[in-house]
N, C-alpha and C positions, 0 to 999 in steps of 0.2 A: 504494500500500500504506500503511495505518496505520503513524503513525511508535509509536505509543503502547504498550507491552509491556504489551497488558492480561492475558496470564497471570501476572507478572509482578506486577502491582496484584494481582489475585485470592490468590495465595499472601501475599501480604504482610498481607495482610485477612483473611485464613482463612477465606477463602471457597470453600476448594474441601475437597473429601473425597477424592475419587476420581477419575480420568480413566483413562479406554480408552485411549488411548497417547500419552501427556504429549507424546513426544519426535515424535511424525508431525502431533500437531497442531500443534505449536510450528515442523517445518520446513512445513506448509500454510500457516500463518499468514506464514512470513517468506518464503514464493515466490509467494502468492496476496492480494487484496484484494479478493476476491469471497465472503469466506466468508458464508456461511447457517445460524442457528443457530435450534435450534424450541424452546418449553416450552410443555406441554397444562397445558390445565386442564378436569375435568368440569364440565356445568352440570349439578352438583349441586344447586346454591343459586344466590342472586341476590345475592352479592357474596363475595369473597374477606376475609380477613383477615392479620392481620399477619402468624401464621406462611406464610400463600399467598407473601407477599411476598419473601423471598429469593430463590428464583430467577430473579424477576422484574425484580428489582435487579441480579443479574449479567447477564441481558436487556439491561438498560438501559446498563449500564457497553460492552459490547460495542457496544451501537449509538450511545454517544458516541464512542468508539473509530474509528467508521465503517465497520462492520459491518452487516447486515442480520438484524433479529430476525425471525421469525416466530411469532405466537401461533395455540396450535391451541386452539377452543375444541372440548370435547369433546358434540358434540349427540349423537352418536350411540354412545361409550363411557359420556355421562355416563347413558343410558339399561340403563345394563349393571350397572356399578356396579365401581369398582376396588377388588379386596380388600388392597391397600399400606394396614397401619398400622390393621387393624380386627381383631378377633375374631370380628365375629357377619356375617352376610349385611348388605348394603345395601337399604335400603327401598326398590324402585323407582319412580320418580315418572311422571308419567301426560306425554305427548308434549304437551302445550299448555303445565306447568309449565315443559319444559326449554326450550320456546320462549322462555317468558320468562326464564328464567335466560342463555339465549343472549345477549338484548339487552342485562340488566343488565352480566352477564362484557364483554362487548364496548364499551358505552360506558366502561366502567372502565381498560380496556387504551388506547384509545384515548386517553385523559386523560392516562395514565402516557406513552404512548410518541408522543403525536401524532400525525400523517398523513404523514409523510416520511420516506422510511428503512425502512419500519417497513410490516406485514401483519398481516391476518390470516383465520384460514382453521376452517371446521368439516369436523371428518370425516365428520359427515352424507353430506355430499355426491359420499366415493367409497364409506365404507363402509355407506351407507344403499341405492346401487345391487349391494352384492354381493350375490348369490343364494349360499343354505347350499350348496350342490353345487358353487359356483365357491369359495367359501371354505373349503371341505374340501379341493377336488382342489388348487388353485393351492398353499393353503399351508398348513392343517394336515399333508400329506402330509411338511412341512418340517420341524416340530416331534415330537420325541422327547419322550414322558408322561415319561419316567423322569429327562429332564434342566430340565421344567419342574419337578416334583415337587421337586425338590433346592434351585429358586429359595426364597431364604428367604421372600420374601412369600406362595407356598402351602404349603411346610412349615411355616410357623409357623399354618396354618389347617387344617390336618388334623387335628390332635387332635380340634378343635370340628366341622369339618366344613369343605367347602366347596360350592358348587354349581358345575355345569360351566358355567354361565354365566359366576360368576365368576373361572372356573380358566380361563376362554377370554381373557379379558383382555388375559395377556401377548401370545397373538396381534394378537389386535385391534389392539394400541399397537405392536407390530411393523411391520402394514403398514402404519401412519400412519408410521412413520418412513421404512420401504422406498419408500414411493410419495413420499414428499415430495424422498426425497433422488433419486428415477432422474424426475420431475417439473418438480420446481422446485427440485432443485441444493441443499440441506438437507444440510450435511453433520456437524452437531455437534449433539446432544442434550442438553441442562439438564434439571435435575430435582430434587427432594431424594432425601435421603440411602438412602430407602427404595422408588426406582424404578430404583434400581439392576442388579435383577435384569431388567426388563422393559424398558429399555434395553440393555444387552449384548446379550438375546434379540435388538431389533431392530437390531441392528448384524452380528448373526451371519445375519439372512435377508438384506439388504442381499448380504452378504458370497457369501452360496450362490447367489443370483439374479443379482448384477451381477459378480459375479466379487472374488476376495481385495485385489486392491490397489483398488478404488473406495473412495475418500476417505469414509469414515464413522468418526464419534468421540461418546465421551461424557462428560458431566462430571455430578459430584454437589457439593451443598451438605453443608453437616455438620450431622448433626441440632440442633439449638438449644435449649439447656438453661440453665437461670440459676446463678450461681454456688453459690446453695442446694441446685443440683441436681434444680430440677422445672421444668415445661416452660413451655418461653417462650410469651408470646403473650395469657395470659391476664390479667384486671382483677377486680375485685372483683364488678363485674358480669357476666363472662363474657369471651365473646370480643370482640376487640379487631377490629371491621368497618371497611374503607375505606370503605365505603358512610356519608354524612353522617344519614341516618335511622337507620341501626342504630347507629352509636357518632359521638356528634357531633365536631366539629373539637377543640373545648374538651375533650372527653371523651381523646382521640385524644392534646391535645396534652399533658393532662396525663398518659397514662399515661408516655409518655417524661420528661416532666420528673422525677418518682417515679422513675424506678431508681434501683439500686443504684449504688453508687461501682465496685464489683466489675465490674460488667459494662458500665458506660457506655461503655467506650473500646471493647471489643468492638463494639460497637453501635454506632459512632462507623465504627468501620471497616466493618461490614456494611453500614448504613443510609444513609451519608448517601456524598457525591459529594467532599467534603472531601479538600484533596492532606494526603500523609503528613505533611508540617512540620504543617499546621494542626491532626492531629488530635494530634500528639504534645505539640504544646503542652498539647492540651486535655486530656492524659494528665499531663501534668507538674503543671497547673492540680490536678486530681486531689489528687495527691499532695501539694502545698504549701500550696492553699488549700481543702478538702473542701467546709468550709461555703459558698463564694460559689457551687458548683453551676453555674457557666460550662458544663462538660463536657453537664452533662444539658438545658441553656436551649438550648444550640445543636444539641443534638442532636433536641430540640423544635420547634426552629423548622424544622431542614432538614428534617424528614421531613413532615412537618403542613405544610410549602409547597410538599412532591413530591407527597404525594397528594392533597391540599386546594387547592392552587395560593393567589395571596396575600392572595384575599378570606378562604378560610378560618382563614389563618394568621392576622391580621387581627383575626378576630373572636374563635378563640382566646388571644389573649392579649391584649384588652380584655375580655373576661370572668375573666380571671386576675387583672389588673391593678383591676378596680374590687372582685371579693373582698378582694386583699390589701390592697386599703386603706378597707374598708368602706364605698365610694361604690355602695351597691346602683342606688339614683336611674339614675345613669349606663349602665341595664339595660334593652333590651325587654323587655315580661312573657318572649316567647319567649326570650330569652336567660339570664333566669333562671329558667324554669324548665330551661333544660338544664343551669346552672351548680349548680345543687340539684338535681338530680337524683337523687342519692344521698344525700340527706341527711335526716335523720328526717322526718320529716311529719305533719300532724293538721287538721281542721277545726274551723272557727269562723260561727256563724253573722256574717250581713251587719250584726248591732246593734253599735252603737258598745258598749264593755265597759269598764270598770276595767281601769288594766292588770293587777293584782295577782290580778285574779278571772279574765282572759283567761290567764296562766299558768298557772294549777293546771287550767282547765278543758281548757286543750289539752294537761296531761300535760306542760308544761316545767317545772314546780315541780312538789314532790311536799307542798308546806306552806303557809301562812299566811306564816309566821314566816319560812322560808327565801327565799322571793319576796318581801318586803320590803326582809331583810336585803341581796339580787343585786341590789335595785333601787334600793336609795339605796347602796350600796359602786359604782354607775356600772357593774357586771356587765352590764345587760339593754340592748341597743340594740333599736327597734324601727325595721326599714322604713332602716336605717343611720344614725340617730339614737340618741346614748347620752339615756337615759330615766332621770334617778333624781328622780323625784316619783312618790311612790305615790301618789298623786291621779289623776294620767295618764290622760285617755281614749283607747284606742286605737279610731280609724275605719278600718274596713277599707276604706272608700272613698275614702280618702286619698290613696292612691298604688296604681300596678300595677293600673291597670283597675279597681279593688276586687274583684280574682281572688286575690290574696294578703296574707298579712303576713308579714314576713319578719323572726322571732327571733333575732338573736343572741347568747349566755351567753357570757361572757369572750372571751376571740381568736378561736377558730375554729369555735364549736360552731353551726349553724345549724340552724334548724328552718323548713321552709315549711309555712307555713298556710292550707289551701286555703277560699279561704271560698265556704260553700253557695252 
């Protein structure tokens, strides 16, 4: 048996919302060492993102613990479409899309949780064999409309509407849990905060079919909100992807560097594997030194070396490190263009230019006079070079392949120039 009270870590992290019966799972845990615990995910898409991420992470904590995760990747719910957390119907996507979505979800999971310990499983493969006449008689028969209706995930879709497709769902994730656990011994469900309804459902068919004392439990995360009070997860650019094509490492590692002060140490305890002393310091660090941002570097590092593993981590924070100290040089084109990414932009033909006449043309000066003035005051770095000779020819063939030039205006302000 696990010596490690990882309910015990979880409440102390706030990571839990909810459980189906704190006290039978806490005496399962201290009489058993064989527990089984499942989180789904649809393949909706071909990569998760950072709010995906928490229950994934109590996933992991359990199977440090020495536990057994199971991941369901959803091939054949994600074809349904789950109404948790929408207003309007889901797009359905076409069976070759969720194929691939299947492969990406799965190398992804496999990254985070490695090959030991550790499964995983698509419901394709029992609920793509049920016939509508077996899934009526076997178990809609089990399900009461008047007490799925009550679930807050389709009362809150009535108004607008819902389809029976999507009103069939809670079923559907019911016998994934009921088969899993009378199966393959699954007996705790994770989820967020808003699959709460559609776990209970599959803990109540469990209950009707295997009988009332069959060990089945469930847990929730708490929804995740930032101290401003709007929803975690998101960047300037959108959503925040584990996937290194959709939000790169650097991208990745700075959103966590940028948090707030408010919510770092939350996220210290959600995020990272960190024991209680280490994060309290960094809670303390907080409050006595803000500006040195210890709390959010390290909060950086651990997450961007969980998902990224330490090349990525690596290379996020040598792209961090040659911005803050304006060694661009020290960049593959590829790596600057992902570190600029976000940063203003404009073209420039491949002719060598003045530098003073390459400013106004590419819209970084909006003067004669003012691009003179930034350029002899040492303002304009070009390519990480301070440049104050208005004389200056700038060659775009100079450096970065002659694919760029790269502006800099006082400390931070950069501009990439993509040249024709």
């Amino acid at each position: 048996m696990a010596n490690f009270d990882v309910l015990a870590d979880l409440k102390w992290r706030g990571a839990i919302n909810q459980e189906t019966d704190e006290a039978g799972l806490r005496d399962y845990l201290a009489k058993h060492d064989d527990l089984k615990l499942y989180c789904g995910t649809d393949a909706t898409g071909d990569s998760l993102h950072i709010g995906h991420l928490i229950p994934f992470m109590i996933m992991k904590r359990f199977q440090l613990a020495g536990y057994h995760p199971v991941i369901l990747i959803g091939g054949a719910t994600g074809g349904i479409g789950d109404p948790s957390g929408r207003s309007t119907e889901r797009v359905l996507q076409d069976p070759e899309q969720i194929h691939k979505n299947e492969q990406a979800l799965t190398a992804q999971m496999e990254k985070l949780f490695g090959r030991e310990n550790f499964e995983i499983v698509n419901n394709v493969d029992w609920l793509g064999k049920l016939s509508l006449l077996d899934f009526l008689r076997d178990y809609g028969k089990l399900f009461q409309v008047n007490h799925m209706l009550n679930k807050e995930v389709v009362a809150s879709r009535l108004e607008n509407g819902i389809s029976f497709t999507e009103f069939s769902y809670q079923i559907l994730q019911s016998v994934d849990f009921y088969l899993l656990n009378r199966d393959s011994g699954v007996q705790l469900q994770v989820g967020g905060a808003d699959q709460w309804g559609n776990i209970t459902a599959g803990i109540d068919l469990i209950h009707r079919l295997a009988g009332p004392d069959r060990p089945a439990f469930g847990l929730t995360i708490p929804l995740m909100l930032k101290a401003d009070g709007t929803k975690f997860g998101k960047s300037a650019g959108g959503a925040v992807w584990l996937d290194p094509e959709k939000t790169s490492p650097y991208e990745f590692y700075q959103f966590w560097v940028n948090q707030d002060d408010r919510d770092v140490v939350k996220y210290l305890k959600y995020f990272t594997f960190l024991s209680h002393d280490e994060i309290n310091a960094l809670a303390e660090s907080v409050k006595q030194e803000p500006w040195k941002r210890l709390a959010q570097k390290r909060l950086a590092t651990e997450v961007t070396k969980f998902v990224h593993g330490e090349a990525g981590l690596a290379e996020a924070q040598r792209i961090t490190t040659a911005l803050f100290k304006g060694d661009l040089k020290a960049l593959s084109v590829k790596q600057l263009a992902i570190a600029l990414k976000q940063a203003p932009s404009a073209t420039a033909s491949a002719n060598k230019q003045n530098i003073i006449d390459f400013l106004l043309t590419t819209g970084i000066e909006k003067s004669k006079r003012q691009a003179r003035e930034d350029v002899t005051n040492g303002a304009i770095y070009v390519n990480g070079d301070r440049q104050t000779d208005v004389a200056f020819e700038i060659d775009p063939a100079a450096d970065f392949e002659g694919k760029f030039v790269i502006i800099r205006k006082g400390k931070k302000k950069y501009t990439l120039v993509r040249i024709k």
